[in-house]
MIGU-131645 format. One record per residue (C-alpha): x, y, z. Coordinates in steps of 0.02 Angstrom, whole numbers, padded with zeros to 5 digits, always signed. Example, Ala and Ser with C-alpha at 12.3 -4.5 7.8 and 13.67 -1.06 7.14 Angstrom:
+00615-00225+00390+00684-00053+00357
This chain:
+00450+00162-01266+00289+00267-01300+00293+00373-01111+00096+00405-01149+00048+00232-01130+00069+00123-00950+00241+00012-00970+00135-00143-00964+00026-00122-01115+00200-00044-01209+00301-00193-01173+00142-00306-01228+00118-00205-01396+00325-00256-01422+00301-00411-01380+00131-00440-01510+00228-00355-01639+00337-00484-01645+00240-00648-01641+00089-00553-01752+00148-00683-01907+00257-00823-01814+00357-00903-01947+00343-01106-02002+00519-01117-01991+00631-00982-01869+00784-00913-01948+00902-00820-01849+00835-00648-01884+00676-00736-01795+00778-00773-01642+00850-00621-01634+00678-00526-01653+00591-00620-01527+00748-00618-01424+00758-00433-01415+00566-00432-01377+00595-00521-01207+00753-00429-01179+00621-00262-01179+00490-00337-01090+00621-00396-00939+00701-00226-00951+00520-00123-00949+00433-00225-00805+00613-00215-00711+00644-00026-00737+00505+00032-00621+00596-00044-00466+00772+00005-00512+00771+00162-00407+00666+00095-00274+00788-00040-00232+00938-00069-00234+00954-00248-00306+01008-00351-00427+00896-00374-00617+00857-00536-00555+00814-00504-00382+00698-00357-00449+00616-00473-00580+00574-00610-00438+00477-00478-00324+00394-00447-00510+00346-00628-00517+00452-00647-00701+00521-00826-00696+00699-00847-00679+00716-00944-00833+00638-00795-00931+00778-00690-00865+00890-00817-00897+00838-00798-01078+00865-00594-01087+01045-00634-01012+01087-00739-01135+01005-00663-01263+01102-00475-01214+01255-00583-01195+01241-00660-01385+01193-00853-01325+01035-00864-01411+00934-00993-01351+00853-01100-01476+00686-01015-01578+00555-01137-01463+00656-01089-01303+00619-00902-01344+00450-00927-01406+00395-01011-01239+00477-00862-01161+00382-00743-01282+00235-00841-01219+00227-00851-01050+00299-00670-01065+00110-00617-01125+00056-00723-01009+00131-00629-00871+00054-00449-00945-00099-00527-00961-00128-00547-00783-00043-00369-00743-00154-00290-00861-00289-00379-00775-00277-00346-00601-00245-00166-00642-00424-00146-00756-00501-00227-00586-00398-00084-00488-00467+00035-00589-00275+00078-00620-00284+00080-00814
């Protein structure tokens, strides 16, 4: 993680890195690239509220707003039950998604 730059643009540069030349066809190098990717992002956004409560990764990641089935996919993911390529790329997907309107609302708050 770059410590210079706000966690929300880090974790989207990971994420773009990744899906910058999505393959035709996924091999399982792809999987486990865009696997890892949403295993960061969860991990990143999560981190921030680790000290400040005392609760679960899942828990933390609903008062984030990250769907459960995206954390679902970093579980299985970190415990080697890789979901299939298009389950992960949705996940990469609505991943950005979900930075998209962080970064957002924080240009309006003047925050970034």
């Amino acid at each position: 993680m770059n410590d210079k730059l706000p966690v929300a643009i880090d974790s989207t540069i990971n994420l773009l890195t990744v899906v910058q030349n999505r393959p035709q066809q996924a091999n399982l190098m792809h999987q486990l690239a865009y696997g890892t990717a949403i295993v960061r992002f969860v991990n990143l956004m999560s981190e921030r509220l680790k000290g400040k409560l005392s609760s679960s990764l899942v828990e933390r990641c609903r008062k984030l707003h990250i769907p459960d089935w995206v954390v679902q996919i970093r579980h299985d993911v970190t415990h080697g039950m890789l979901p299939s390529f298009d389950v992960i790329l949705i996940g990469v997907d609505e991943s950005l998604g979900w930075l998209r309107v962080v970064i957002k609302t924080l240009e309006m708050f003047n925050f970034l």
